[in-house]
N, C-alpha and C positions, 0 to 999 in steps of 0.2 A: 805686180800691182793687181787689185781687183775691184769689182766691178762697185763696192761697196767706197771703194776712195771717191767717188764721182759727186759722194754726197756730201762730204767733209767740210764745212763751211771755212773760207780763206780769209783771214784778214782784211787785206787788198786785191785791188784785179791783177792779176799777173802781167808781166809785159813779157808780150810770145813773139818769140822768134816763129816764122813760117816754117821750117823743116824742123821741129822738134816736137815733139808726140808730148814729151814730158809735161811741157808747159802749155802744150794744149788741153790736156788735162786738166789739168788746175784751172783754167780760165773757164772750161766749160762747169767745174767746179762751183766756181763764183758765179755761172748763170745761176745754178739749179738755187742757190741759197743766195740770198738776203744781197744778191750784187747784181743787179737788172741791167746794169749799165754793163754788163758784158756782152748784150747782145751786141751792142753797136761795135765794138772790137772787136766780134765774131763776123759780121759784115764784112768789117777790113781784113781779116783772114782770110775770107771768103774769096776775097774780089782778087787776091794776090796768085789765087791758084785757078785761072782760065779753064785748066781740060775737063773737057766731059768726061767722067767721073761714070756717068748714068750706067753705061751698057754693064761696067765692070761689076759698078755693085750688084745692079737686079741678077746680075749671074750669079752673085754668090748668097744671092737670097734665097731661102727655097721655096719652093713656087706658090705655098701656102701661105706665107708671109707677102708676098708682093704689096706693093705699096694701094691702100685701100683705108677706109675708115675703120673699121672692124682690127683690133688685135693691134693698134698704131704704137702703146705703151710696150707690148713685149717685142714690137721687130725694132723699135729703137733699143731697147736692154739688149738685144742681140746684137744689135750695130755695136753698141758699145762695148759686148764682150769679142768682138770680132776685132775692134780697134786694136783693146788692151791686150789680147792673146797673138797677135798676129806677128810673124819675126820682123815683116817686111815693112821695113817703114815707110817707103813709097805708098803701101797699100792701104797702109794704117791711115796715112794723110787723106788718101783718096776717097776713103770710105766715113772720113770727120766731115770733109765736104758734104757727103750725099746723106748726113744728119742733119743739116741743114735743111735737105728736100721733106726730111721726113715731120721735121719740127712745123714747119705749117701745116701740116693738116692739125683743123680745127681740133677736133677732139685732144688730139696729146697737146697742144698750143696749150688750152686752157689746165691743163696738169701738171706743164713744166713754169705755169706764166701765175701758177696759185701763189707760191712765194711773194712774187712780187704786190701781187693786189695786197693780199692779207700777211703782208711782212709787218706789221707791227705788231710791238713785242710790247709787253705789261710788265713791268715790277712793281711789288711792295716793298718798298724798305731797303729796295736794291737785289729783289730776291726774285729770279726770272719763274721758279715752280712753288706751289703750295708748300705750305710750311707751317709749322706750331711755334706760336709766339710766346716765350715766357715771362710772366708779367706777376705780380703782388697783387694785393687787393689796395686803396686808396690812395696809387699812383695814377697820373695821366698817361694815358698812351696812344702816341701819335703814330696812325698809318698814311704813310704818303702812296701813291700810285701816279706812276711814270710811265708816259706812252715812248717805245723809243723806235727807230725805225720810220718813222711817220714823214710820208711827202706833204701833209694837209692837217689843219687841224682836226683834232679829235677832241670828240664831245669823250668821257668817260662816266659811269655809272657806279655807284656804291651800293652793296646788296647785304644788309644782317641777315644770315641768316636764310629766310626764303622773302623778306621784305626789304624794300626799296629806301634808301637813304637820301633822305631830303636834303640838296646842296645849294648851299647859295651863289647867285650870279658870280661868273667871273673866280671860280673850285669847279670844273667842268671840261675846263679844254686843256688836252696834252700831260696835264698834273693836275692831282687833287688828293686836299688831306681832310682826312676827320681825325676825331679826337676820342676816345672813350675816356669823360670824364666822371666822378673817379671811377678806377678798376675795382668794382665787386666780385665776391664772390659766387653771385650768380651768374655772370659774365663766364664764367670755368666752361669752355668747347662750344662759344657763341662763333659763328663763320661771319669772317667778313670778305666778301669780295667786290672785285673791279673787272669792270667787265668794257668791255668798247662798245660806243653804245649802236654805230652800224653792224657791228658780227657782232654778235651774242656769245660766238666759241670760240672767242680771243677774251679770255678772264684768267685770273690768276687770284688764288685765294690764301687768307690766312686766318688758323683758329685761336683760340685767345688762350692758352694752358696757363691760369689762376692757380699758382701753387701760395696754398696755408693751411696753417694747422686744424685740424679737426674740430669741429664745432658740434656739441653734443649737447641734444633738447629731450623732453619728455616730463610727463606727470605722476607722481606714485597712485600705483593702481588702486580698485577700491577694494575695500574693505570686504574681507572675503569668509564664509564658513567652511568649516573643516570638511574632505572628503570632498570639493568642488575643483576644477580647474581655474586657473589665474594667468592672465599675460601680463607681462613690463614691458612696454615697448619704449626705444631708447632710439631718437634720431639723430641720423650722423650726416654729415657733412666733410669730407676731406680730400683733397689733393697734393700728393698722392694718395691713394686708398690708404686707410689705416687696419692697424692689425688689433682686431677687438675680443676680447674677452669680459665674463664675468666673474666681479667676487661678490661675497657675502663676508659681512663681517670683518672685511681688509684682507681677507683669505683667499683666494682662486678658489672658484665653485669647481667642484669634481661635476662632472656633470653624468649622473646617472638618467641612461635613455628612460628605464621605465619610469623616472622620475621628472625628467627635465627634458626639457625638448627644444630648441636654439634654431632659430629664423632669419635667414640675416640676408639684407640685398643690397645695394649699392647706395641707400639714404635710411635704413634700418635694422636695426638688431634688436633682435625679440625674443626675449627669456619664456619660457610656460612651465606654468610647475602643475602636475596633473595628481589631482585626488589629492591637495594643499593636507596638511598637518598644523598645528600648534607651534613644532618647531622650526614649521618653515618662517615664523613671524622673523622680520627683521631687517636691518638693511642689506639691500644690494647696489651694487656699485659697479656703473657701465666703463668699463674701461678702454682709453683711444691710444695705439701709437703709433708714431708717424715721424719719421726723421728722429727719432731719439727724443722725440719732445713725447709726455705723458699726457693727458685732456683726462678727467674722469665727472660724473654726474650720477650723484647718489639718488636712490630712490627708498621709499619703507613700505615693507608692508607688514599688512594687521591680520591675521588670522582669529576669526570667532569660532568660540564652541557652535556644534552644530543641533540644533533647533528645529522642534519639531513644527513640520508645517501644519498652518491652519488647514483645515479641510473643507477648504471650500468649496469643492463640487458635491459632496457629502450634503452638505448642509441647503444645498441648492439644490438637491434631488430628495430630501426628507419634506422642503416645503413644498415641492411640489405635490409631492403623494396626500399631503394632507389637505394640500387645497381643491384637489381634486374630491377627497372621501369628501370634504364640506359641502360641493356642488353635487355630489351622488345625493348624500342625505337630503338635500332640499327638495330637489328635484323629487325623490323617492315619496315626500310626505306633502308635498305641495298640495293637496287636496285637506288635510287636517290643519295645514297653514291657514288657508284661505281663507276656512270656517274659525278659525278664531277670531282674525280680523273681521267678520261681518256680524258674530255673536258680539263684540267690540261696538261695535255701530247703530244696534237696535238699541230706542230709549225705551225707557221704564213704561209700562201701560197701567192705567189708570185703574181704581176698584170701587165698584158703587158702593156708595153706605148705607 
């Protein structure tokens, strides 16, 4: 036997015989897990074997272990490999007593007595650990959560997510169900959990796995000149992942790198055709699959001859140079201006006769 069986949760409480080691075992078994009522049979154990016990054990403790607050959890795991290793059963008995001495001290109390406070247990769906739920898209699906273990009622808490689930009175104590109604496919790795709502780290969760077929979206790009670069972007959607490729023309695109260039992340796949041709005009065709089922989503594109561009900084740096000589010129003669304007301005004078 070792020291690991100590932890093994039982059924029921054992019914122990006073001189058997075996079934003392197991009863102390049922204290450490989920059976609190073993102490009080540990009492009556207790009370059947009168000798003092003390002198025998502290002898065979070593003197750095001595009973003290400090180090209480490993001179009990030594008690107990002392127990289980020992031929003598008299001694084995002796030394299950002076476990007892050692279990009241506060600090190990509260270590071996955690079970008992925080023994309640959480399921979803009858499922005591985390788990992935598999569901369709515009079914209902009902999660229950079940306190079990419980000496009191218990409030419980519903969490999507990292957000809190609004429950109505009387869905809160001991059991409570929500519903995802219907199951979309946005819902695909949404978390729900249950949580106690005194301890926080008594929860137990389950993520929603949305398995459907591929769902492919996207625009035909725009209309593009020869010698320019072009993207098709094609949005995907699938659970499980799907296996994508492209055609042109119902054909599989060979996909030449210095040509073509393929982008693809977990909600897109992206074609680029670099330095576009004439022949590149034409349809392409996003291709999904996924469980042997096919999904496709055609897209066209247009290639124009390429066109020469206006020159429009050209033409914006010729008007400036000219506007500028006009304001030289002016400026330069401003004095032969002036005098025209004021020969302009003098009337006629008169002539005697």
């Amino acid at each position: 036997m070792t020291l690991d069986v100590l932890m093994l949760p039982f059924a029921n409480i054992c019914a122990v015989q006073p001189y058997h080691t075996q079934p003392l075992m197991q009863c102390i078994s049922n204290m450490f897990v989920y059976r609190c009522q073993a102490w009080t049979k540990w009492a009556e154990l207790m009370d059947m074997h009168k000798e003092d016990t003390s002198v025998f054990f502290l002898k065979t403790l070593p003197q750095k272990r001595r009973p003290g607050c400090q180090g209480a959890e490993q001179e009990f795991k030594w008690t107990m490999t002392t127990v289980l290793e020992s031929p003598d059963e008299s001694a084995s008995q002796m030394a299950l007593k002076e476990i007892a001495r050692v279990l009241c001290r506060a600090p190990l109390l509260v270590f071996v007595l955690l079970p008992c406070i925080t023994g309640v247990q959480l399921t979803i769906n009858a499922n005591t650990a985390d788990y992935r739920l598999p569901t369709t898209p515009g079914r209902d699906q009902s999660l229950w959560c079940t306190a079990h273990n419980h000496t009191q009622e218990e409030e419980l808490l519903w969490f999507r997510d990292d957000g809190r689930v609004n429950l109505k009175d009387g869905n809160q104590v001991n059991a409570s169900n929500i519903c995802v109604s219907p199951v979309t496919v946005d819902d695909n790795g949404v978390s729900f959990t249950c949580r106690l709502a005194r301890n926080g780290s008594v929860q137990v969760s389950v993520v929603l796995d949305v398995r459907f077929l591929p769902i492919l979206s996207g625009q035909d790009p725009p209309t593009v000149q020869e010698d320019r670069d072009v993207s098709i972007d094609c949005y995907v959607k699938a659970n499980p992942p799907a296996t994508m490729v492209w055609e042109k023309e119902n054909s599989t695109l060979i996909l030449d790198k210095d040509h073509y260039q393929v982008f693809q992340t977990s909600e897109l796949f992206q074609l680029t055709i670099k330095n576009v041709k004439k022949s590149d005009s034409g349809a392409y065709t996003c291709v999904a699959e996924s469980e042997s089922r096919i999904v496709r989503q055609d897209f066209f594109l247009i290639v124009e001859d390429s066109r020469l561009a206006f020159p429009t900084e050209a033409v914006i740096a010729a008007a400036v140079v000219v506007l500028l000589l006009c304001i030289f010129a002016i400026v330069s003669r401003r004095k032969r201006i002036f005098k025209c304007f004021k020969r302009a301005g003098v009337s006629p004078s008169s002539t005697a006769l």
